[in-house]
N, C-alpha and C positions, 0 to 999 in steps of 0.2 A: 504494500500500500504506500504510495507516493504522495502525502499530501501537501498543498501551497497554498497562500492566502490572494486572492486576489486584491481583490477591497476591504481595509479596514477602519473606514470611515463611516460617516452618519449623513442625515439629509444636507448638511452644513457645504456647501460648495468649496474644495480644497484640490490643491494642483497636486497633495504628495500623496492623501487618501483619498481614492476612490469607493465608490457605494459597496455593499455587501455581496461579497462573492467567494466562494472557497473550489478548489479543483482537486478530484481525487482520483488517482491513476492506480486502477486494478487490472492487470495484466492487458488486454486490447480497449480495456473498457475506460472511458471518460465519462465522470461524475460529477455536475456543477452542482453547489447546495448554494441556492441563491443567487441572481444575477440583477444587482443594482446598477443603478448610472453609472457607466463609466466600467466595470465588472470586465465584459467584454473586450475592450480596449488592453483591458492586462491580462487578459486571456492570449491573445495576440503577441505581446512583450513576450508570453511565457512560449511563444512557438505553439500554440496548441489552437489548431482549425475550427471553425465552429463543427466543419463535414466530421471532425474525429469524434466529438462529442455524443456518446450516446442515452445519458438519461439525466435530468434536471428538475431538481426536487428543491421545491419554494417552502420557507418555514411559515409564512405570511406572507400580507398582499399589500403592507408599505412600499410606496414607491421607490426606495431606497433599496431593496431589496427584489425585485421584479422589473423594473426599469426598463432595461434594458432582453426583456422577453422576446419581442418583437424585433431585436437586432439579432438576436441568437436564431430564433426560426426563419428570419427571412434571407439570411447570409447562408444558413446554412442546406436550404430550399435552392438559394437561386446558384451557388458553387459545386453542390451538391450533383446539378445537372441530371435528375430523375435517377441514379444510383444509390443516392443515400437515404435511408430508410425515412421514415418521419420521427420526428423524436417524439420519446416515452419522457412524460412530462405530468410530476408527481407532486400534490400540494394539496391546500386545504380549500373547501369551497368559499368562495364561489369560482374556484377556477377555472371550471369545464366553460362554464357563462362567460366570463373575461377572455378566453378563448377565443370563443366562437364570435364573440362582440369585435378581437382584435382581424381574425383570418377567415372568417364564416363570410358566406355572401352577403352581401349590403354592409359589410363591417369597415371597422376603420382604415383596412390597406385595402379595402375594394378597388379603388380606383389604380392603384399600382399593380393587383396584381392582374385584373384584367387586361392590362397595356401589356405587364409583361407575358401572359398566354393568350397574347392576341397577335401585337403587331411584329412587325417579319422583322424590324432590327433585332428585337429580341429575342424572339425566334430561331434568329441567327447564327445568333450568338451561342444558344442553347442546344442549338444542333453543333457548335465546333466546341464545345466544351463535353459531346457525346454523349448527347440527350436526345431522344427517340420522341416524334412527335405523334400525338398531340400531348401538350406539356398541362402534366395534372396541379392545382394549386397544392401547397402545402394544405396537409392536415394532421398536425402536430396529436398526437394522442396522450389527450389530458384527464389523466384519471384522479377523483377526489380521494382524499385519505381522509380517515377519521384516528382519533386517539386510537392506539393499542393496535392498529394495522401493524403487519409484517409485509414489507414488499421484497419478495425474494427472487434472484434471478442469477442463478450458474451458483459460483460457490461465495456470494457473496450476501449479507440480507439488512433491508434499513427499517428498524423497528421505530414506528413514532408515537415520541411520548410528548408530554404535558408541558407548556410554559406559560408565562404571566407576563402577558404584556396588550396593550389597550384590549383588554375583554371586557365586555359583551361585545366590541362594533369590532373587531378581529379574532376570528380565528388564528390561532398560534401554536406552530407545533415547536418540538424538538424533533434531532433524529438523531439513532444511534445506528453505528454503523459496523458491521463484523464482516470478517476477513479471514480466514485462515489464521485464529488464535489474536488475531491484531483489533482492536475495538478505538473507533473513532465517534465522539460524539460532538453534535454540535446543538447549541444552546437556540439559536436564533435568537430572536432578541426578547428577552426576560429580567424581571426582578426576580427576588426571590419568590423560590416556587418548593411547597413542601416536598414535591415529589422529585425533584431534581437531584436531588442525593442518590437514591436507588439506584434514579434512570442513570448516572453519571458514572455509577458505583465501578472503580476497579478499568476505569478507561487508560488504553493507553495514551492517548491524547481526547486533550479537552480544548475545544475551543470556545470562549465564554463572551456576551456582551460585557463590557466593563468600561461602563458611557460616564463616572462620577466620583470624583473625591466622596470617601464615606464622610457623614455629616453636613454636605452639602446640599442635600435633596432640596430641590425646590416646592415641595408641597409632598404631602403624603399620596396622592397618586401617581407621581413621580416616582418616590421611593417602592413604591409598590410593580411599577410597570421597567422599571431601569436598574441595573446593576453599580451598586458601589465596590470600590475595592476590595474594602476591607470582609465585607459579606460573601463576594468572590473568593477571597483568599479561604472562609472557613467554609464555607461549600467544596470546595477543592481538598482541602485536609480531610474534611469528612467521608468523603468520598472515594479519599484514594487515591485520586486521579496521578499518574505519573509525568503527564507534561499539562501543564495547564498554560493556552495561549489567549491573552486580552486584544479582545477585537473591540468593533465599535467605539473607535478612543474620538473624545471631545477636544475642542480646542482649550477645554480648561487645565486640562494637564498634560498635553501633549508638549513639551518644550522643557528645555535641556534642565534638570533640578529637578524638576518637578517627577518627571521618570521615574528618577532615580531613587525619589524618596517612595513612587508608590511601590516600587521591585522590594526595597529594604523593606518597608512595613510589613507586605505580603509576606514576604521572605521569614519571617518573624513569626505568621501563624502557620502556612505552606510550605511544608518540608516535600516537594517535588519538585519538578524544574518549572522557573520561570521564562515565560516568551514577551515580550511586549511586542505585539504583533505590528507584521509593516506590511503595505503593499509587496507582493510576488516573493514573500517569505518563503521555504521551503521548512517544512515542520520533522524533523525526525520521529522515528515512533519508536525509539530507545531514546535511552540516558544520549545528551549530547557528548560526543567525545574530543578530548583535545587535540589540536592538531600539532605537531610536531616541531620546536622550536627549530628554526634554522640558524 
């Protein structure tokens, strides 16, 4: 299991973090868990096609997090040149609707994609990229999850559990992810959540929202829907977890000091390793090892 951060930033507009996005490489298979504004773009940085990509699974339906949906299906439809399967595309309702609302007839690329299976430049173009006509639109196959699904496929399986973040008006998952003895879990974007310890329990890697100086909350739904440090930090002890990675970083404490003091405090209740996640990270799923003085 290969894992890398795409974007580990928030809706906040920023040239070094980009929206929420993570890439998991399991032997031919490519696994996007979220694909926010800008997600995409470092997908590309990282060499990796939309056409390789083959299943993408949304925690929620913040646009920070989904954004960029519609660049991933339609790049990978029209390079794809009728070869590449449709993506399998996994998330909470109302996704199949948002869907069908984005690529379905009368929907919002209608006008594009009628031009592009219609008119002969494109056409063209479609047939020298070796593509057999008549050219079919994408139709991305969007299946809803509910809590407690298991979505299994070859020797891999993504179990989705429970998070806390704007509920009632968002669905929000987590998901856990297992591999040949290897457990990757990602939080999507949550406060504390009583069941999050379990689902967490004994990961090889954790990758967590961790959007706030603890004691900083701006209001108690705040503190309920977003993750502080220091709450991160005893979720992560409690749990096990052996690499614990901070995504979601705000401009409140992203800059040089400030870092550094939340790695120490953590470090102070979390006896695992610490990541202060960056865009196109590469996350190990053992102990980091030293590299050899020269």
């Amino acid at each position: 299991m290969r894992i890398r951060l795409l974007g580990t930033g928030t809706p906040t507009p920023s040239l070094r973090r980009q929206s929420s996005g993570y890439v998991i490489h399991i032997g031919a298979e490519v696994l996007v868990f979220d694909h926010g504004f800008g997600a995409h773009h470092r997908l590309l940085e990282l060499g990796v096609k939309a056409t390789d990509v083959t299943h993408l699974f949304f925690t929620h339906l913040h646009y920070d997090h989904c954004g960029d949906y519609g660049r991933m299906i339609l790049t990978r439809w029209d390079q794809g040149a009728g070869e590449v399967g449709d993506l399998q595309v996994f998330g909470p309702a109302p996704l199949a609707r948002m869907t069908e609302q984005l690529f379905g007839v009368g929907g919002v690329y209608e006008s594009d994609l009628v031009a592009r299976t219609s008119h002969g430049c494109s056409l063209g173009i479609y047939e020298a990229r070796g593509g057999m006509l008549p050219r079919a639109r994408p139709s991305p196959r969007a299946q809803e999850l509910k809590l407690g699904d298991i979505v299994k496929q070859g020797d891999w399986s993504v179990e989705v559990g429970d998070a806390r973040h704007f509920q009632p008006y968002l669905t929000t998952f987590a998901f856990r992810l297992k591999h040949q003895g290897v457990t990757f879990v990602y939080s999507g974007d949550s406060g504390p959540c009583p069941t999050m310890e379990e689902f967490a329990r004994g990961a090889d890697v954790l990758v967590h929202m961790c959007h706030y100086l603890s004691g900083t909350a701006l209001n108690e739904p705040f503190a309920e829907s977003c993750m502080g440090h220091m709450e991160l930090a005893r979720l992560a002890e409690a749990a096990k977890v052996q690499n614990l990675v901070l995504t979601h970083i705000t401009e409140q404490f992203d800059k040089p000091g400030v870092r550094e003091r939340v790695i120490g405090e953590m470090a102070r209740v979390y006896s695992g390793n610490l990541f202060f996640g960056e865009d196109l990270m590469e996350i190990p799923v053992t102990r980091p090892g030293l590299a050899k003085l020269m």
